[in-house]
N, C-alpha and C positions, 0 to 999 in steps of 0.2 A: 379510617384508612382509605386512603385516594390512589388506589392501581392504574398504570395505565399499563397499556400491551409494552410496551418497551420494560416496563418497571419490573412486570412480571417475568418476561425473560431474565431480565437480571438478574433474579430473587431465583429462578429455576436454573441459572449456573451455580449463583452460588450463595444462601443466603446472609453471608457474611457483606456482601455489594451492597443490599439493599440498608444492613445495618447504617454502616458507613457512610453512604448517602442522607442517611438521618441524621446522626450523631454528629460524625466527624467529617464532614465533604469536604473541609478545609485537607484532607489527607491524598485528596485524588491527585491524581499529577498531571497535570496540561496534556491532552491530546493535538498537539501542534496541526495537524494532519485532517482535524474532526470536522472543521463550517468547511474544506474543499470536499468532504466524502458528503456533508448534506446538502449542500449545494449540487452536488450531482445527482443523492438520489431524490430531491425535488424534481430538478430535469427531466431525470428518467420518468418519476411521478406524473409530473404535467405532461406530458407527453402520451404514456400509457393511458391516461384519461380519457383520449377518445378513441381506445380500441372497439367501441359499440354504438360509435356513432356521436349524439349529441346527449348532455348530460347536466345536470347543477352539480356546482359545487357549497359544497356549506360552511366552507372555512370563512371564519368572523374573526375577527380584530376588536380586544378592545381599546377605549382611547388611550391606554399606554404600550400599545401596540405587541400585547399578547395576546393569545387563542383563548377567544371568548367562548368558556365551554359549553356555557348554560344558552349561548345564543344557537352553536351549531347544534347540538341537540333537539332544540325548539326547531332548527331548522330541517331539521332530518323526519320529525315527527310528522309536519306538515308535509312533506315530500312522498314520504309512504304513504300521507292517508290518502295525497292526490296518486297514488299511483305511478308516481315516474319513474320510467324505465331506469335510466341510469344516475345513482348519485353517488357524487363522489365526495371522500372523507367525511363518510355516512358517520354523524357520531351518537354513541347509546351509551348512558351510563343507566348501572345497577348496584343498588347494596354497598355502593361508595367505589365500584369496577368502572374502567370509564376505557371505551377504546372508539379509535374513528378507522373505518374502513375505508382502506383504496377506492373499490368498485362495487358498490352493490350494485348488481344487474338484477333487475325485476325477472323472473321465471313464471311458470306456470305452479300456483299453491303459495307463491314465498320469492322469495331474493335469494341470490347466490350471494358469499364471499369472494372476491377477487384480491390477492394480497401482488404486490407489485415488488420484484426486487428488482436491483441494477446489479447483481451476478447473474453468471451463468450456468446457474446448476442448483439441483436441492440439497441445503442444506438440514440437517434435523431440527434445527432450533426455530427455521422456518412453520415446522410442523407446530412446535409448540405457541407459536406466535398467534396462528391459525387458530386451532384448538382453543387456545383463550375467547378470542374475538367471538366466535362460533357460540362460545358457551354464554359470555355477555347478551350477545344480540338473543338467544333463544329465552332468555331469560329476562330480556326486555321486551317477548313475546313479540318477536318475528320468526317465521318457518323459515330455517333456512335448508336453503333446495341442492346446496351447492358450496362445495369449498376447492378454490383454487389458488394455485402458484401461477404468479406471470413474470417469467424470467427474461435474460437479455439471449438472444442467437447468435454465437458470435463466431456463426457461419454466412451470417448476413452481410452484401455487400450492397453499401452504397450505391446508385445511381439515379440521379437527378433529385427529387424530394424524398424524404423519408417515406419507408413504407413498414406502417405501424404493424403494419398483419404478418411482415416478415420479421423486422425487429425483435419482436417480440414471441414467444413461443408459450403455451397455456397449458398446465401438466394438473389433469386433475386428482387432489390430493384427499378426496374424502374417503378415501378404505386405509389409509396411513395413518389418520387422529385418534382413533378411540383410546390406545393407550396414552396420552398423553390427555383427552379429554378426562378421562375417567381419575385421573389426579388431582384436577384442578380445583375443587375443595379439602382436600385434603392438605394444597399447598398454600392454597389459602388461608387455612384454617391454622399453619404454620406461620407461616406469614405475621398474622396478627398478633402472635402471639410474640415472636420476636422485637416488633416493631413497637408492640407494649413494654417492650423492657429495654431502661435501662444501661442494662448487663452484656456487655460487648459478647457475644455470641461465640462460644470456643469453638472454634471453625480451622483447621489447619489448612498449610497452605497442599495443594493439589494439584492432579493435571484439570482441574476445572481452574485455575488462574489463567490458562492458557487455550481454553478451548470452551464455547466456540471463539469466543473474541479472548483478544485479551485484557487483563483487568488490570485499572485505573489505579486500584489500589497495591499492587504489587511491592512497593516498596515498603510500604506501611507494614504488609504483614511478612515480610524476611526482614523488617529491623529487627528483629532479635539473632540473624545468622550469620557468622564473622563475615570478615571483608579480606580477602577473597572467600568464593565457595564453591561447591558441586554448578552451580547455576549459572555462575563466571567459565567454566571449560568450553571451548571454543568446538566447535562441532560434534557433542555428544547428541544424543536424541535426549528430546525433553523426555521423554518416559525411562530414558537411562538413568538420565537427571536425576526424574522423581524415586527411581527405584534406592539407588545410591541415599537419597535423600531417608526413605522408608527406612532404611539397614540401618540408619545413622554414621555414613560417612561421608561427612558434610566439608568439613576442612579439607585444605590442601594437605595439610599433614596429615590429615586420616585415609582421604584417595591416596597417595605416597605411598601410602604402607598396605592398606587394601582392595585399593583400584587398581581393575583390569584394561586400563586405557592403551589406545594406541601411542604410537612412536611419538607422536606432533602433541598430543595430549600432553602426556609422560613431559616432555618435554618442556610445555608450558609448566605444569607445576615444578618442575625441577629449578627451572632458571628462576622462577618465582623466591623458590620457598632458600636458595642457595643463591643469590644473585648473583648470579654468571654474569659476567660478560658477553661480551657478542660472539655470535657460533660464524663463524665462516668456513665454505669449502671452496675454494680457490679455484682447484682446477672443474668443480661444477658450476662455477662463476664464467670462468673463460671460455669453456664450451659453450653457455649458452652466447657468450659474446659473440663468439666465432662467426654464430651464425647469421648475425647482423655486416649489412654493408650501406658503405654513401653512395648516392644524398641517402640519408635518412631520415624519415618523417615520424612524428609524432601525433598521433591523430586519438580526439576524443569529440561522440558525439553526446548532445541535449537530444531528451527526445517528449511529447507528452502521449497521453491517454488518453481518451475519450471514450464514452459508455455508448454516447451515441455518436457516430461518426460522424466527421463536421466535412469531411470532401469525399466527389465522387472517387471509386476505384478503393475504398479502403472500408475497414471493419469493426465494428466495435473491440473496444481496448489494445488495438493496433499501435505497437511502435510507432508513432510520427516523428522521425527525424527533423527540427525545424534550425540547427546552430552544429558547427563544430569548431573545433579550435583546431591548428595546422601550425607546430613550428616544425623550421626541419633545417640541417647542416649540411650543405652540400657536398663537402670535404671535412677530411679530417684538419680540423686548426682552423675550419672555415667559421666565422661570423654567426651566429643563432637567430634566426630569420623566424616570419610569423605571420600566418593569414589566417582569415578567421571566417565566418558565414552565420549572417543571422537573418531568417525568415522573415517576411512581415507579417504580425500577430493577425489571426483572420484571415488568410488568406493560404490556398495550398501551398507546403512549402517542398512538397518530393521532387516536383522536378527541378526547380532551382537549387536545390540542394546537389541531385544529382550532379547536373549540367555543372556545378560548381567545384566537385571534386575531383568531374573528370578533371579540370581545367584546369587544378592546383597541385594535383598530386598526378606526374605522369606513369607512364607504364613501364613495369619490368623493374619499380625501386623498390627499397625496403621499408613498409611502414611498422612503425612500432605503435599499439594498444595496449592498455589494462585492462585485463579481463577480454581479450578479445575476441571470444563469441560474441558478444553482445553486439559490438560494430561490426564484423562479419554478416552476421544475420541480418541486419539493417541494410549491410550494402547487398546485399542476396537480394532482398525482397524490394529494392531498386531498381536490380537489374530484371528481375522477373516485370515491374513493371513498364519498365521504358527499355525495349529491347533494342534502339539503334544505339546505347549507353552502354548495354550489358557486358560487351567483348572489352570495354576500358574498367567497367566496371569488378566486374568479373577479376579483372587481373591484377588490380589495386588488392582485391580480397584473399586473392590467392598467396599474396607477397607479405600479406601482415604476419608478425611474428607479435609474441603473448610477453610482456615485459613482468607479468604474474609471475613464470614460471620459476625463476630463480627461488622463491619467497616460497612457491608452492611447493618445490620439492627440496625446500631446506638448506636449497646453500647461505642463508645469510636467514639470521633469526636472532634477536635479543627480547630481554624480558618486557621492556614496554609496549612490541607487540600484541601482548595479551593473547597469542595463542593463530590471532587473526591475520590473514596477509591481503587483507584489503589494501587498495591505496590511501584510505585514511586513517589506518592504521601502522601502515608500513611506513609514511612520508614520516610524521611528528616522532615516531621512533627512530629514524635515522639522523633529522634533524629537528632537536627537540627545541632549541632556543633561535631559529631564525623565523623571526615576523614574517618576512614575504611570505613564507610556505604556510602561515596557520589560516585558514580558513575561518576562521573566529574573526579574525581582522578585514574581513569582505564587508561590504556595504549591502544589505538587501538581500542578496542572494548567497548563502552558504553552504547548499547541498543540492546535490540530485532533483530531492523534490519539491524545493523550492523554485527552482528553474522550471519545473513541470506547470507548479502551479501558477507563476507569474507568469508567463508568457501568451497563455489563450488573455488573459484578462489586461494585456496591454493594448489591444485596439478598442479598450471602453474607457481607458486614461486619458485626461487632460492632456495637451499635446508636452509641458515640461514633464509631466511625470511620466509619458512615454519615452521621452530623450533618457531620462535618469534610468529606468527600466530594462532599456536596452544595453545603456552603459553599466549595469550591474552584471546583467547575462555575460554581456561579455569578457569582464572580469573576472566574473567566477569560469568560465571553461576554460580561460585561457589559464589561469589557475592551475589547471588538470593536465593541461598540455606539457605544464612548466615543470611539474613537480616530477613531470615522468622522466623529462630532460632530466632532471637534477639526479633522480636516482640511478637513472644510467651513465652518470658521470662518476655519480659512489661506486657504483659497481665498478668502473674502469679503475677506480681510483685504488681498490682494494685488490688488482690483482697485477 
């Protein structure tokens, strides 16, 4: 059996994962999301490396360009016996257990553990991560002196180079492990026995599918549970979820009859399980209309994340505003006009952006958003930064009204919403059969987080792949801008 510290977490959510992983890996389902989260926590990794100063690393490559384990091990042996203070992805296997350590810092007796995350806070499973490592290394007969968590501060602000001592924040975790150490042959000893067999593991499914991460295999193990289910309801708590689930009413037809759902729930299965038609309430359609006027603007921004902040004056995993899309009608019967803003990748994009929206959207109109907290907040935290802005800024933010709200509070709802009044939910349910509005038919970019993650990685493209890059960005926001149009036109259309 070949453990590593990731594997064992696995196995200690849940160990029908680690089955899976043997057996059936063909069952996982694509983490689309997964090389942009390890690509960041590399970053954050290399980075946190020289919280202590100067250090080796022992990561090896073999010639088909995978982690050479037996070299970094050899390489870690020789590190300790020289004594050096700091090595980083220290690696110790034992008894077929194999983990590499972030930080071993040399101490007085022994070496500390240093485990490096790129959140902000402790998590438990971080505990058990720990606790493993702990148990390998002392068992590969190192003292260890020391068990830490090194998380991200994301009270930290930027100015001028990074400052790794603020970044970063060290929370020490050794009076936390013991229960979680004092396991760790026992789950082992589980473990192997599992992996020896076999015999697909009868494992229900649980709130461990969804916590702490959630698992790959999910689909695999509800094929066996109709289509729709308890798991399909649109805003219930997963632990409602699971309870519902426990009881055995799993079906729409069995919530129907013994679920205690609210009005919007109730609702989703009803129009489901009786296919309704469309719900309209008319004069809560025209109220909210009312309170829109021209020019009218239509506004949605891109924004990305960073773990480590890449410009002065901002924070780790701070909103960065870098694109928005802007149509807007000046009149009623007036022509469907369009601006748009896109940053250059690598370079700060808050005040151009700002400076951009005073200049496009002026003062005292109506802007229309989806979800409009989210662009509020953004323009907030504009105006807080660039205050000869903030008085334009400010009042752009004050004038936006929430194109959500009709959706949210039920004036207009049909079954292929599914319960949800997203706007990618809400668009293809109202227009199910027009190409311009599906989002499937974009080049490149098709959601949210794919604009997030293309765009820091455009200033390391070839200059034609930067052109096509750009030109996808901006097809997909302008998308978002379009679609709001068009629903507000349904909206007028049905009252």
């Amino acid at each position: 059996m070949f453990f590593s510290k990731s594997k064992y977490c696995s196995f200690w959510q849940c160990p029908k994962i680690t089955w899976l992983d043997k057996f059936k890996p063909e069952e996982k389902e694509i983490d689309t999301s997964l090389a942009a989260r390890l690509s960041t926590g590399n970053e954050v990794g290399d980075l946190a490396m020289t919280l202590f100063g100067n250090f080796v690393e022992t990561t090896t490559l073999s010639e088909d360009n995978h982690l050479d384990y037996s070299a970094m091990i050899q390489k870690t042996a020789d590190e300790v016996a020289k004594g050096t203070e700091n090595i980083c992805e220290a690696a110790f296997s034992y008894n077929g257990l194999y983990c590499a350590v972030d930080i071993l810092h040399k101490e007085k007796g022994g070496y500390a553990i240093y485990e490096i995350k790129s959140s902000t806070h402790l998590n438990y499973i971080y505990l058990v991560d720990v606790a493993y490592q702990k148990y390998v290394l002392e068992k590969s007969g190192i003292t260890v002196t020391g068990t830490y968590l090194v998380n991200i501060n994301n009270k930290y602000v930027r100015h001028g180079d990074i400052n790794v001592k603020e970044l970063f924040f060290i929370q020490d975790v050794s009076g936390l492990l013991q229960e979680e150490y004092d396991k760790i042959e026992e789950n082992l000893k589980c473990a192997d026995e599992i992996l020896n067999n076999e015999t697909e593991p009868n494992i229900d499914i649980s709130d461990k599918c969804t916590s702490p991460y959630s698992c790959a295999y999910w689909k695999y193990c509800t094929k066996h549970l109709p289509t729709p289910n308890v798991f399909d309801v649109y805003r219930l708590g997963i632990g409602k979820k699971f309870k519902y689930y426990n009881d055995g009413i799993i079906s729409f037809e069995e919530l129907e009859k013994h679920g205690h759902l609210d009005y919007k729930q109730t609702r989703q299965i009803d129009y489901y399980l009786h296919d309704k038609g469309t719900y309209i309430k008319k004069d809560g359609i025209k109220k909210f209309l009312d309170t829109l006027s021209y020019p009218l603007y239509f506004l949605d921004f891109e924004t990305m994340q960073s773990v480590i902040p890449q410009f002065d004056g901002t924070r780790p995993y701070q909103q960065i505003p870098f694109q928005y899309s802007l149509h807007y009608i000046e009149s009623e019967g007036a022509p469907l006009k369009h601006k748009e803003f896109l940053a250059e990748s690598g370079e700060n994009p808050l005040r151009a952006i700002a400076e951009s929206l005073c200049a496009n959207i002026p003062m005292n109109v109506c802007t229309l958003a989806y979800n409009k907290k989210f662009e509020c907040g953004r323009i907030k935290e504009l105006a807080e930064i660039f205050p000869d802005l903030s008085k334009h800024l400010l009042n752009i933010e004050r004038n936006i009204k929430d194109l959500l709200v009709p959706f949210q509070k039920g004036y207009y709802y049909n079954k292929a919403m599914g319960g949800s009044f997203s706007i990618k939910s809400v668009l293809p349910a109202i227009f199910p059969d027009d190409p311009s509005l599906n989002y499937h038919n974009l080049d490149g970019v098709h959601n949210g987080s794919e604009a997030m993650t293309i765009f820091p990685l455009i200033k390391d493209m070839p200059k034609e792949e930067q052109s096509i890059a750009r030109k996808n960005l901006l097809k997909y926001c302008e998308l978002d801008t379009f679609a709001m149009v068009k629903i507000w036109q349904k909206l007028i259309s049905l009252i």
